[in-house]
N, C-alpha and C positions, 0 to 999 in steps of 0.2 A: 504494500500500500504506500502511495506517496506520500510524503511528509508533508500535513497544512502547511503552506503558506502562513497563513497569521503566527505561527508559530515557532518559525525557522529564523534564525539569526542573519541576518543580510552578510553575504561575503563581506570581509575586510578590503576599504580601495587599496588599488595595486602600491605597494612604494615606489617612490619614486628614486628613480635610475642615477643618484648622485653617487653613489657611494662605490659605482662601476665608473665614474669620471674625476680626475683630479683637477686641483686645484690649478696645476700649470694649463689642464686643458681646457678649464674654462676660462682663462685670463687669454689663450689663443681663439679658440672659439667666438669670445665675447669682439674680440677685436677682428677678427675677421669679417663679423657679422655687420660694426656698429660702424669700427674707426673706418671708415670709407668716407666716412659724413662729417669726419673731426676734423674741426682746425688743427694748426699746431697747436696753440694756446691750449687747445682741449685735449689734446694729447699730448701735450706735455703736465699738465697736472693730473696724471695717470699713473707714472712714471715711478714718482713716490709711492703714493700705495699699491700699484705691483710686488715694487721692489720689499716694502712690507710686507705683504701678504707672503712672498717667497721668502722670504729671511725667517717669519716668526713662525709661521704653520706652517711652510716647506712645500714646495711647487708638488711633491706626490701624496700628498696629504688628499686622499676621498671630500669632495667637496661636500658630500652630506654627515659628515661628521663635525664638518665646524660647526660652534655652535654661540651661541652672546657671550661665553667668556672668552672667545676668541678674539671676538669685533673687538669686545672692551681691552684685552690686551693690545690690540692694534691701534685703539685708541690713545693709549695711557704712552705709550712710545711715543705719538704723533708729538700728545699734550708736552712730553719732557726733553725730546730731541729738539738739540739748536738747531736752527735753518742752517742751510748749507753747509751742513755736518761734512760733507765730504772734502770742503775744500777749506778746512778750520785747520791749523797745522795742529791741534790737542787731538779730532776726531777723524783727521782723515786716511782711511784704510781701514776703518776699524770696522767689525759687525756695528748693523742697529743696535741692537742690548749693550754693542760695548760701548756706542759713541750716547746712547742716552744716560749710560751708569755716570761717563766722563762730564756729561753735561750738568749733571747733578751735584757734581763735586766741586768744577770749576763756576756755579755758578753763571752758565752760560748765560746767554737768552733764548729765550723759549720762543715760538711760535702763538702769535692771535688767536684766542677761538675764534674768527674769522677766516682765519687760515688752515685753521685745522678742519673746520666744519666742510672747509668746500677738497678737502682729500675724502670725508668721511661719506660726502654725500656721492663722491665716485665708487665708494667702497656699497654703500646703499644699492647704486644702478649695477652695479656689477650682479648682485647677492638678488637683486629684484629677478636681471637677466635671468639668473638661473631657477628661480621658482615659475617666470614665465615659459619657460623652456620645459618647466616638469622634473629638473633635476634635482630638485628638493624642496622639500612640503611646504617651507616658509622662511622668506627671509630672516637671517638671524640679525641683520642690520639696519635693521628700521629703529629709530628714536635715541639716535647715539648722538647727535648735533649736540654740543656744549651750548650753556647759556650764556648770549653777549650784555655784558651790562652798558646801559646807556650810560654815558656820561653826564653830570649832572648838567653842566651849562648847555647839552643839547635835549634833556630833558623838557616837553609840552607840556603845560595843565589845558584841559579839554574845556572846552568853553562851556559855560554856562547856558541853564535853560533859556535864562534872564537877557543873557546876552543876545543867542543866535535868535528870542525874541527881534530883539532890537535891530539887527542884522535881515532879516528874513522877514520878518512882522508887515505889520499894516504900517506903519510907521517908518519901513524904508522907503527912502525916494525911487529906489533902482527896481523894488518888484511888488511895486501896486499893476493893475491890470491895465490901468492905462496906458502905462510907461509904451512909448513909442519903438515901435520894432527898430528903427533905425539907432534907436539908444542901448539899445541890451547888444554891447561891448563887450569886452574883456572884463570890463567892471564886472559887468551882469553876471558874465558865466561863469568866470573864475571861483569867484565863492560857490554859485550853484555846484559846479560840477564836486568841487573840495567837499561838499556837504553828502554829496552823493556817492563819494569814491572815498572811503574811509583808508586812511593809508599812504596815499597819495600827496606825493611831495608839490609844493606850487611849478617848481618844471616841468614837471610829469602832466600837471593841467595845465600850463599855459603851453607846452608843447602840441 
């Protein structure tokens, strides 16, 4: 007799095929596939975390075995490695691990999270590539971006109810209904659009 349906456990989904592909062959793969479309610019901040990802987890390393404390180690090297370790006469020739230990000690200078985030965010596309691909269930590198602090002198306080009243209200000269089409300027739309595109720097709307 066959076995109910209502009753029977759904096959388990197939795994996915990362762990029959290394890490060198998807850092080949991925650029065969993608860098056709790269600038220099975009292939050269590659370069670096390549060269990471081969140093720390090792080009034959099963790409479905990395896992977040991989990324985070990858991170934490980016965060304490001097920029252009290579041509530092304290770090150059040395492993990652060794040029970040040395960095530690002398005090280098560190890397921006700014700087760091846009290796991390390559490292992200990379790790996407391959769960879009099927070769592992889910990226392990999603939500690694360091947080940037604003500086305080570039710090905004967001305007008031009271205010964007008075700006925007029955009381502005610039958007009562009258206001002549030939007058709604850059006066006009400037503010409008800044009100309506939250984020948006004044070049970004006056462009």
């Amino acid at each position: 007799m066959p076995p109910d349906p209502l009753f029977t456990e759904p096959a388990p989904p197939p795994a996915p095929n990362g762990l029959g592909i290394t890490l060198g062959d998807l850092i080949a793969r991925y650029e065969a596939d993608k860098g056709r479309a790269w600038s220099r610019k975009t292939r050269d901040g590659y370069v670096l975390i390549f060269r990471a990802l081969r140093e720390l987890l090792g080009e034959h390393t099963p790409v479905g075995s990395i896992d977040r404390d991989d990324c985070r180690r990858v991170r934490q090297v980016l965060e304490d490695l001097a920029p252009n370790y290579t041509k530092l006469p304290a770090t150059r020739g040395r492993s990652m691990e060794e040029a970040t230990r040395i960095s530690h000690e002398l005090d280098l200078r560190r890397r921006t999270p700014g700087s760091v985030n846009s290796y991390l965010n390559n490292l992200a596309a990379l790790m996407n590539y391959a769960e879009n691909e099927a070769l592992i269930l889910k990226s392990p590198a999603r939500g690694l971006m360091l947080p940037i602090a604003t500086r305080k002198k570039d710090r905004r306080n967001p305007f008031s109810v009271e205010q964007l009243g008075r700006i925007f209200g029955p009381s502005s000269p610039l958007y009562r209904a009258e206001t002549p089409i030939e007058d709604r300027n850059g006066r006009f739309w400037v503010p409008l659009l800044s009100l309506c595109g939250p984020g948006c720097g004044l070049t970004s709307v006056a462009n």
